[in-house]
C-alpha positions as CSV (number, residue, x, y, z in Angstrom):
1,X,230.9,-15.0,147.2
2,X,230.2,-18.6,149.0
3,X,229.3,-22.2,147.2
4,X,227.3,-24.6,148.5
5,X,227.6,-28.4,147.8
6,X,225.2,-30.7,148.5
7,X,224.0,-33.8,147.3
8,X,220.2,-35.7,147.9
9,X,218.8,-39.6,148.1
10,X,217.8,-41.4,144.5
11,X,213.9,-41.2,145.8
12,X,214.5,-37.2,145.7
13,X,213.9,-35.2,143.0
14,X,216.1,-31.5,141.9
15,X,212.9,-29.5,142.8
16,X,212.7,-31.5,146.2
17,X,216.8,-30.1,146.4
18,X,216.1,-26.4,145.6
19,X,213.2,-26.5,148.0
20,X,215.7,-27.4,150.7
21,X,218.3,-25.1,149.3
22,X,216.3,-22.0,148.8
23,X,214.2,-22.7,152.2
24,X,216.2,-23.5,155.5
25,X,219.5,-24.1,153.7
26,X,219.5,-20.5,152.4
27,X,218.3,-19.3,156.5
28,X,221.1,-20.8,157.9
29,X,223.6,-19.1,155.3
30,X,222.3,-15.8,156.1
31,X,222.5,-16.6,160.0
32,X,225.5,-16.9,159.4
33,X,226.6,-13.9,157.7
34,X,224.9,-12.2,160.3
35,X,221.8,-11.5,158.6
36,X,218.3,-12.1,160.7
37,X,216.0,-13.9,159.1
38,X,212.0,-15.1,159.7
39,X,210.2,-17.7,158.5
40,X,207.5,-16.1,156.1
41,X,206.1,-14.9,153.6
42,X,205.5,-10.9,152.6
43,X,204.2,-9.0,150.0
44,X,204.0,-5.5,149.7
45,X,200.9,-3.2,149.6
46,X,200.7,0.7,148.8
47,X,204.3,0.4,148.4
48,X,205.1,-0.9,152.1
49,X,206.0,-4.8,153.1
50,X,203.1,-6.8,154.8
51,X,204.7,-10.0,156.0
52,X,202.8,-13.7,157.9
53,X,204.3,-15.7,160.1
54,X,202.9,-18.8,161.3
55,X,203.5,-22.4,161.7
56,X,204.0,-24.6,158.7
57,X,200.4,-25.0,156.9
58,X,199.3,-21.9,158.6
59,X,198.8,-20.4,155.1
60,X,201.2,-18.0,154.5
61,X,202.5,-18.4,151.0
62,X,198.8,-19.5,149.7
63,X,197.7,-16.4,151.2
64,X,200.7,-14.2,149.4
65,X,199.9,-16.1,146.4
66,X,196.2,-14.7,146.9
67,X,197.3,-11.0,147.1
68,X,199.2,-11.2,144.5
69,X,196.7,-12.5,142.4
70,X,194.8,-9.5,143.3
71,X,197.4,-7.3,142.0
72,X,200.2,-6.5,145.1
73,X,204.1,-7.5,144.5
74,X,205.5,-10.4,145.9
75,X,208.7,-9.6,147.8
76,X,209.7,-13.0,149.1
77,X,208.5,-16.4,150.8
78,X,209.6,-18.9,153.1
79,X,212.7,-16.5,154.0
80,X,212.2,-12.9,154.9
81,X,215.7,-11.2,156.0
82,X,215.8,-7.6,157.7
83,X,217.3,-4.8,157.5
84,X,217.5,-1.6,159.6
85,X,218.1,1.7,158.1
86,X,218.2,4.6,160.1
87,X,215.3,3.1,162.8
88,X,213.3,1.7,160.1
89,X,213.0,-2.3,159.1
90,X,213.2,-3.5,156.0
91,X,212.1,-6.6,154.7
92,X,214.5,-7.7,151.5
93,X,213.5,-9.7,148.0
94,X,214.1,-13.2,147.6
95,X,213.6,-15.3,144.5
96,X,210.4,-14.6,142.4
97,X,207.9,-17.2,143.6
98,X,205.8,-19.0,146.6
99,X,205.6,-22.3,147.0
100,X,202.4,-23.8,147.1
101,X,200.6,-26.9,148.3
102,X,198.6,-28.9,145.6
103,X,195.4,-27.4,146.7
104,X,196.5,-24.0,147.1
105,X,195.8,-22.9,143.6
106,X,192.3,-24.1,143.8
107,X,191.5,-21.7,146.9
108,X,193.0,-19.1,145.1
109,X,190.3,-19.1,142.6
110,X,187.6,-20.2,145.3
111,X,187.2,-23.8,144.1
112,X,187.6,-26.8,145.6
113,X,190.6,-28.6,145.1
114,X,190.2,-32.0,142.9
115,X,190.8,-35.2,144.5
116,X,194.2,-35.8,143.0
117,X,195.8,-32.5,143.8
118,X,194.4,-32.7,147.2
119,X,196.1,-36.3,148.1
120,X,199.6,-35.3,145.9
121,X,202.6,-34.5,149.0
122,X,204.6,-32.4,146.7
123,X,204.6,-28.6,146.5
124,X,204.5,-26.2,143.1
125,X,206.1,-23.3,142.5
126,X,204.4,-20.2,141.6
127,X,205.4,-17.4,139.9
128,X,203.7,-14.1,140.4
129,X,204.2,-11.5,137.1
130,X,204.3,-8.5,139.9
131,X,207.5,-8.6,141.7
132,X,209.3,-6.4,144.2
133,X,212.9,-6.3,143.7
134,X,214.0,-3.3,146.2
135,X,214.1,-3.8,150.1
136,X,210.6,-2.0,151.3
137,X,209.5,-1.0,154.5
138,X,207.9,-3.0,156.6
139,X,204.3,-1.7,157.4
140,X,203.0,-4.7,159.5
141,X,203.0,-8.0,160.6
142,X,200.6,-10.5,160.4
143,X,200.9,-13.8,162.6
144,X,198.5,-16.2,161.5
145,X,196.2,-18.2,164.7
146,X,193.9,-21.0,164.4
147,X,191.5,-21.2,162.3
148,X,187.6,-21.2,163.6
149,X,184.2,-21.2,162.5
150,X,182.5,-18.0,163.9
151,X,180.5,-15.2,162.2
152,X,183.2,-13.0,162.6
153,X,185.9,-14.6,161.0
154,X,188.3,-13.6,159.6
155,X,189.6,-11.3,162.1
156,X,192.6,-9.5,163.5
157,X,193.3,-9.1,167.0
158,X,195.8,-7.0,169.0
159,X,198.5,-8.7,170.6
160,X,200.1,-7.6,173.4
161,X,204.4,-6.9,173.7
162,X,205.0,-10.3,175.0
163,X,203.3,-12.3,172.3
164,X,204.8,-10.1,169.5
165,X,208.2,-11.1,170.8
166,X,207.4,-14.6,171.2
167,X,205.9,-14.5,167.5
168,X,209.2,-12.9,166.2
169,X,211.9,-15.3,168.1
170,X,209.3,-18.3,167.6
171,X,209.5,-17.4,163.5
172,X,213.1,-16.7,163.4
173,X,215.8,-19.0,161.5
174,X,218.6,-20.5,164.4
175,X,218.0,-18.5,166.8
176,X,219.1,-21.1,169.2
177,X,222.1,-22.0,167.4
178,X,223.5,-18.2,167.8
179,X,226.3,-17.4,170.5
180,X,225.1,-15.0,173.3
181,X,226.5,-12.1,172.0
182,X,224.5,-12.2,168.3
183,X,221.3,-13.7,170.1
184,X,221.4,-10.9,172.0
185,X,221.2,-8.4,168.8
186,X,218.8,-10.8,167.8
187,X,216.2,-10.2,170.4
188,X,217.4,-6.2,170.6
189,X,216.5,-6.3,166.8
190,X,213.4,-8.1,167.5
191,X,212.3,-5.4,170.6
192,X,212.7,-2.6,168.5
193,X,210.2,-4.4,165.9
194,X,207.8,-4.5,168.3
195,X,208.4,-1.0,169.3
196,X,207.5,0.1,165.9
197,X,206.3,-2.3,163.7
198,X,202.1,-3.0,164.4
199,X,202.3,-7.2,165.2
200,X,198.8,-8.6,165.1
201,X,197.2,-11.5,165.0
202,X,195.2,-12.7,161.7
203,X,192.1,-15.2,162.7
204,X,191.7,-17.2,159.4
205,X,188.0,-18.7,159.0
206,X,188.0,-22.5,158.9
207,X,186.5,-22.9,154.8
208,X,189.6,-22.4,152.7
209,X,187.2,-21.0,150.0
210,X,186.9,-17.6,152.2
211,X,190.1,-16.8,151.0
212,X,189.3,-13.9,148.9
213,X,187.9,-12.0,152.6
214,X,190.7,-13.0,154.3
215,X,192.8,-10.9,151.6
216,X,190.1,-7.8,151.7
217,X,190.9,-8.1,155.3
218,X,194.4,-7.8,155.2
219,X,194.3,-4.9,152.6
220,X,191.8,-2.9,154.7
221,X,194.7,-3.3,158.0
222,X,197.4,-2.4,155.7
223,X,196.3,0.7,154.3
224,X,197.9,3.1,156.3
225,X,200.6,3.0,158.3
C-alpha cells in the first residue's frame, strides 16, 4: 500500500488539503495504478449506477446530493473509477460524501440560498445516511449541458457516438499525461462505454429551485435499463 506526503500554504486550511487529496490528488494515483477514472459524481438507482459528468459548477454533486435526499445511495463524487467485468462497467465506491457549494443545501430543500452562504468560497461536505459500498453497474450516463430557460426544461437529449466519446475523454482524469500504449486502453475502454452504456445529455433549467424536477427526471430515464 502507497503514502502520500504533502504539505499546504498557512492561508489553507486541513479541509482545503483533503479536498485536494481526495479530489485530483486521489485521480492521479489511480491513473497511475492503471485504474480509469472520470470526473463525476454517481449515485445508484434500482440497484444500478447513474453517474454526471460536466464541467466544474455544472451541478453534479448538488444534484447527487438531491437524489440522495430522495432516498437513492450515494456511490461516490468527484472521482468515479471503472471497472469491467465480463463486458459490463462498473462504477466503484469512494468515500461517503459530496461536496457541496454554500448554496447547494438551500436548493436542495427548494429555498433560496441566504446572502452569506451564497458569497462564502468554501465548500461543505455532505454526508448522505444511504450509502453504496459494492462496485454497481453502470445503467447510464448523464452529461450535464447549459442551462436555459424554456418550457421544456429540464430535458434529456440523445447524443450521438462522437459526443459520447468526447464527453468521456473530456471527463477523464490525465488522460493526456498517459503513454500511447495505456491512452490507447483508455479510449478502447471508453468505445466500448459508448457501445453499451446509454450517454445522454441532461438540459438543466436555468432556476436552481427546479431542482426537485430535474431529479424526477433523471429517475423516470433510469428506470430501466
Amino acid at each position: 500500500m502507497g503514502k502520500i506526503w504533502g504539505s499546504w500554504p498557512e492561508n489553507s486550511s486541513f479541509d482545503d488539503a483533503v479536498a485536494y487529496l481526495l479530489g485530483p490528488v486521489m485521480g492521479l494515483m489511480l491513473l497511475l495504478r492503471g485504474t480509469v477514472c472520470l470526473h463525476a459524481s454517481a449515485i445508484v438507482i434500482k440497484s444500478r449506477a447513474v453517474l454526471f459528468l460536466g464541467d466544474a459548477g455544472a451541478g453534479k454533486s448538488t444534484t447527487a446530493a438531491a437524489l440522495a435526499q430522495r432516498g437513492h445511495a450515494l456511490l461516490a463524487d468527484d472521482i468515479v473509477s471503472i471497472l469491467e467485468r465480463e463486458g459490463e462497467f462498473m462504477a466503484t465506491p469512494a468515500v461517503p460524501h459530496v461536496s457541496l457549494w454554500p448554496e447547494s443545501p438551500a436548493m436542495i430543500r427548494g429555498t433560496a440560498a441566504d446572502s452569506k452562504s451564497a458569497s462564502s468560497p468554501l465548500k461543505q461536505r455532505l454526508s448522505p445516511s444511504n450509502f453504496q459500498c459494492d462496485p454497481t453497474r453502470i445503467r447510464a450516463i448523464f452529461v450535464f449541458g447549459e442551462r436555459v430557460s424554456s418550457r421544456d426544461a429540464p430535458r434529456v437529449e440523445k447524443m450521438n457516438a462522437r459526443e459520447q466519446l468526447l464527453a468521456l475523454v473530456a471527463n477523464s482524469y490525465g488522460v493526456s499525461l498517459l503513454d500511447p500504449a495505456r491512452r490507447g486502453r483508455d479510449f478502447r475502454l471508453f468505445g466500448e462505454m459508448v457501445q453499451k452504456v446509454p450517454i445522454l445529455r441532461l438540459i438543466p433549467h436555468g432556476d436552481p429551485l427546479l431542482l426537485d424536477r430535474l431529479c424526477a427526471v433523471i429517475e423516470e430515464k433510469s428506470k430501466t435499463d
